[in-house]
N, C-alpha and C positions, 0 to 999 in steps of 0.2 A: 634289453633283449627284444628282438623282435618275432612277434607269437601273432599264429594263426589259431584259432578257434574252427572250428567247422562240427555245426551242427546245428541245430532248431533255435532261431530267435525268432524276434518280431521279422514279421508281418504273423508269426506264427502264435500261436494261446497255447496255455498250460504251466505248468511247475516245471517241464523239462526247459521250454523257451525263457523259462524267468532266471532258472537255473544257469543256465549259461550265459543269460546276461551279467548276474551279480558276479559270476567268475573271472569274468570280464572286465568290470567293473573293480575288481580286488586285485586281480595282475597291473592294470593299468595304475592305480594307487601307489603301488609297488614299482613304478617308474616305468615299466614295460611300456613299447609298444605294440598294441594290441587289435588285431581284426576278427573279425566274426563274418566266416562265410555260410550262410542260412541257405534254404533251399530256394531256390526258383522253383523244383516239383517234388514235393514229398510226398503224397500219394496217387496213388494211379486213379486214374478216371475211373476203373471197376470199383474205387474204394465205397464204400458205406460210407455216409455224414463227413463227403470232404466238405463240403460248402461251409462245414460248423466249426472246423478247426483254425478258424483266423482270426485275430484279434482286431476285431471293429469297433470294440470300443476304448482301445486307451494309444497314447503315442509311443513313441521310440523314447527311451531315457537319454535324454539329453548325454552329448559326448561318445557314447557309443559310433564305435565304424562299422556300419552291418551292411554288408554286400550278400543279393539274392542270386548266389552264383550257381548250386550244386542240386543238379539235376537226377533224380536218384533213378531215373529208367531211360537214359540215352550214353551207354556208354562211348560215344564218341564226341558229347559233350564234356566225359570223366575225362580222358584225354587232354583236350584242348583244356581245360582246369589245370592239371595236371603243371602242361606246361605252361602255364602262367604262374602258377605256385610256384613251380620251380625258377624262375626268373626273378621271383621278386624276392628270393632270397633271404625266409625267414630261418630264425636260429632253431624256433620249434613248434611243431605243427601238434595241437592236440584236437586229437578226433573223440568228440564227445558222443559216447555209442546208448542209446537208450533202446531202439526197435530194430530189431531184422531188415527192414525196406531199406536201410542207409547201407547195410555189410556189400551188398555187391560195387557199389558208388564207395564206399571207403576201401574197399582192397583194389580197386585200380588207381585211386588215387595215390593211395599209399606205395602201393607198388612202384607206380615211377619216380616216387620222390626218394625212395630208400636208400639210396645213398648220397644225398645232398644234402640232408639234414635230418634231426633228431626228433623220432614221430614216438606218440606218446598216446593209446588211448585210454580214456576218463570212461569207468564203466559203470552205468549204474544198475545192469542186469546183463547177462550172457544167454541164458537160458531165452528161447522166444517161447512166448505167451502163445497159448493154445489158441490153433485153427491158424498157424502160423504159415505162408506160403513154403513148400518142400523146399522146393528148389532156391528157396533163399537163404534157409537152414545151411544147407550145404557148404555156403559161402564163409561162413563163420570161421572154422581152422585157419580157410586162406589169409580171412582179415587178419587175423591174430600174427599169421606167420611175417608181415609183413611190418610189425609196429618192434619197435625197440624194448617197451616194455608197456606196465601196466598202473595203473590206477584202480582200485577197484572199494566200491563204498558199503560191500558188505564182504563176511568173509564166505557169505555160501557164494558170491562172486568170484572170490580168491579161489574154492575149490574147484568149479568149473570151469578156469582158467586153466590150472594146473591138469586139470584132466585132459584139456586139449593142447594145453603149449607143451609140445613133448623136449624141444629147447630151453624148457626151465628161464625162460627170461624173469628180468628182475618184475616183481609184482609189490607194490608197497598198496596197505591198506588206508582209506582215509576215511572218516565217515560222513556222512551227509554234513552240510554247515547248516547253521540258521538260516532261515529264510527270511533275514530283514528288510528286502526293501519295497514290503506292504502296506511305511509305515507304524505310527504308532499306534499304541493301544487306546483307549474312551475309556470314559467313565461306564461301567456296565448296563446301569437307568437310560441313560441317555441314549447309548448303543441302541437298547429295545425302543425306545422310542424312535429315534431315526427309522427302523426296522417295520417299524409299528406291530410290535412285540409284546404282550401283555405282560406286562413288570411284574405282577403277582406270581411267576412261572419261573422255576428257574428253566434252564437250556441245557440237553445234551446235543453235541455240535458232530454231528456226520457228513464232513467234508471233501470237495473234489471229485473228479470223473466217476462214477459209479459199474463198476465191474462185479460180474460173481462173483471173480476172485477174491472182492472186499468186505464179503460178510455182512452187509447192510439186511439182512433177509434175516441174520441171525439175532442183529440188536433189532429190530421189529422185537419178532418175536418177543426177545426179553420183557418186552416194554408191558407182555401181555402179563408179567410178574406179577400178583394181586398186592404185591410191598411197595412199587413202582406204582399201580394204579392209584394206591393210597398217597401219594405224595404230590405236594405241586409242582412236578417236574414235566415237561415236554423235549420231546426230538424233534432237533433240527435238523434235517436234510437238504442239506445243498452243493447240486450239484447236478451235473447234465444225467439224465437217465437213460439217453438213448436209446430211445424206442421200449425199452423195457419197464415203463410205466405200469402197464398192466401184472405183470406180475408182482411189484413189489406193492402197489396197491389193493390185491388179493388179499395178502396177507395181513396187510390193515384190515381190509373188512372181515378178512375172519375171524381175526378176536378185538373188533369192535372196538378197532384202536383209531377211530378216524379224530376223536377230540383230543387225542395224544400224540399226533406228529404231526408239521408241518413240512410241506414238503416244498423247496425252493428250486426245482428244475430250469434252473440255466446255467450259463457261464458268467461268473459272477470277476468284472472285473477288477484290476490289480486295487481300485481306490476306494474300494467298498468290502476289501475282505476283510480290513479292520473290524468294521463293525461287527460282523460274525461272529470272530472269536472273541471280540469284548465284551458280545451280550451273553455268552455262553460260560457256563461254568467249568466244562468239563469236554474236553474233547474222543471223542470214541473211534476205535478204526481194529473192528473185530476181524480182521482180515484172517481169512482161509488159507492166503498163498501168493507172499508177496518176498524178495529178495530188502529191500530196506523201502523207505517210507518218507517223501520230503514234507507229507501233514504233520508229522511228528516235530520236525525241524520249525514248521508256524507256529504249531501249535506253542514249541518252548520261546519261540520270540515273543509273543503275546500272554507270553508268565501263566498259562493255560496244564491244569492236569492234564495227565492221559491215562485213555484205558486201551490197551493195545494189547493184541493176543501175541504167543510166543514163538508163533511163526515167522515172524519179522525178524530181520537181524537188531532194530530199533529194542524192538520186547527184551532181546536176552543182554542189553546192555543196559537199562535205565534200572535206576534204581527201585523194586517193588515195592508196593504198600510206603514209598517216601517224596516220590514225584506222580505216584500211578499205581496202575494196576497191572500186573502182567499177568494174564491168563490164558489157559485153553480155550479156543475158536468152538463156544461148545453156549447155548443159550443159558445155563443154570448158573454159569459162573461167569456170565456178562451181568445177571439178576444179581446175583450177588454184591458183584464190586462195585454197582449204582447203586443196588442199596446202602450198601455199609457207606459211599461215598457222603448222597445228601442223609441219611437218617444222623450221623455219625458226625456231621458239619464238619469235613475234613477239608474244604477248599481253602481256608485261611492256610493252613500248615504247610499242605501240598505248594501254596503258589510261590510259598518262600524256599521251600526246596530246589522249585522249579527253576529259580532266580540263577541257586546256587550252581545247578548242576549244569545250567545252560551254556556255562563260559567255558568248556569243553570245547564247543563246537565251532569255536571264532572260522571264518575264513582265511585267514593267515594262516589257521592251521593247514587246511589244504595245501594252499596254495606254496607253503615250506616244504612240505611233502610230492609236490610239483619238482618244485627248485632239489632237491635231492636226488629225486629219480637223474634228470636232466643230467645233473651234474655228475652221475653215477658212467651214464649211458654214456656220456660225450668222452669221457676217460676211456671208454672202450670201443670205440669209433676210428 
């Protein structure tokens, strides 16, 4: 079969660009043929820290076809795509939707392919993230009305579909996959050393983009637990802070927690995330207000716990107190589940849990779940 991707890859960074690679990489496996059309312009020159969002330090995965075609604010560039797409005559187009900025640029593209082949988009949120532009909100019903069906990798996704597809199209669930191709895991000692890590320490690992929305303000906090202070445990923070330094730094100095976290503020690329989660025991992601979670998906490829709040659709699905912790976004019972974690030396158990519970998430499984919809929509085409 011949598949179009369109959405964020390299030249672009992140978990959504990685994302789409490895899906890419699993269809192609699967015999397909496979293209990836990335953006030439994803954010607007008004944007905040565009200059930060590119990957400068790792290459294209060898085999991949990534064309920097899709221009997200010249709709007379969406056009001319358009018909080009339409020309080259793929079997199925999946529009891989993560932000708001791409809805106006995917409902014309979509639009004019609607009826030459079978468009499918891959959702990994609907709702935009606050301080969202209006007038791009807007656009969302239209994209939707324009795709054949759905993919969606939470179910608080599944319902915000439903709320707006008033045509009930077919919506299948799938959940996030592992995020394998980080690489493998190190020996733990070693990892901290590479790191230059003090190995007397264990590691709670607070990973990727740092948003309010992530509750990193709330594991501080925790850290200031006098059962926490007592233990040889340190925070790991890594990950871009943008511009927001100063405040999450506040709260280190104000419960005196500056010899209790280390803070890693960059973009840490694809051949060095290994060592993160190997020198780390335990991974945390207290998040406030999140639809699903792809750290959950590294963290279970590198046989890693988690302590994840129940806000995520990842928390109401893993197994509590056997892989992790599943808690309220609330500081007493982040103190809590760290404590009982190292007092309690739970990581041997949890990591064999981890092992077990991981094989859930193969990418096959998606990409089955892909092949089903397809095969659904083209019987009614």
């Amino acid at each position: 079969m011949k598949i179009l991707l369109i959405g964020k890859s390299f030249p672009y960074k992140g978990g959504i660009a990685a994302f789409n690679e490895r899906l890419a990489m699993e269809l192609m496996s699967e015999g397909n043929d496979v293209t990836i059309y990335t953006y030439s312009l994803f954010y607007s020159f008004l944007s905040k820290y565009t200059s930060n969002r590119f990957n400068n330090n790792d290459i294209p995965i060898k085999g991949l076809h990534i064309e920097e075609k899709i221009d997200n604010y010249n709709p007379f560039e969406a056009e001319r795509i358009s018909i080009e797409i339409k020309r080259a005559k793929f079997d199925l187009i999946i529009y891989c939707y993560s932000d708001v900025a791409s809805v106006g640029c995917f409902t014309l593209i979509a639009k004019n392919n609607k009826q030459s082949t079978v468009q499918l988009a891959l959702l990994h949120q609907i709702k935009p993230e606050k301080g969202s532009c209006t007038f791009q909100k807007m656009f969302i019903p239209s994209m939707l009305s324009q795709m054949d069906g759905f993919v969606a990798m939470s179910q608080k996704v599944i319902e915000n579909v439903k709320s707006i597809d008033k045509k009930n199209k077919p919506t299948l669930f799938s959940p996030h996959p592992i995020y394998d191709l980080f690489g493998k895991g190190t020996d733990k000692k070693l990892a901290m050393l590479q790191l230059g890590l003090n190995a007397n320490y264990q590691y709670v690992l607070f990973f990727g983009a740092i948003k309010e929305s992530k509750g990193l303000d709330l594991l501080i906090e925790a850290f200031a637990d006098n059962r926490l202070r007592g233990l040889p445990v340190k925070l790991l923070v890594v990950g871009d802070l943008k511009n927001n330094q100063d405040y999450y730094f506040d709260i280190m100095y104000e419960y005196r927690l500056k010899n209790n976290i280390i803070f890693v503020d960059e973009y840490v690329p694809n051949n060095v995330v290994s060592l993160y989660f190997s020198a780390s025991s335990i991974v945390a992601q207290p998040y406030k207000e999140v639809n699903q979670s792809g750290i959950l998906q590294v963290a279970y490829h590198f046989d890693k716990p988690i302590l994840i709040t129940n806000v995520a659709d990842g928390g109401n699905s893993i197994p509590n107190k056997k892989v992790g912790y599943v808690i309220n976004p609330n500081v007493t019972e982040i103190a809590d589940a760290l404590f009982d974690f190292f007092d309690q030396k739970r990581e041997t158990e949890m990591v064999d849990n981890v092992k077990i519970e991981k094989k859930k998430y193969a990418w096959s499984n998606m990409t089955n779940i892909i092949s089903e919809l397809y095969n659904d929509v083209k019987k009614q085409k």
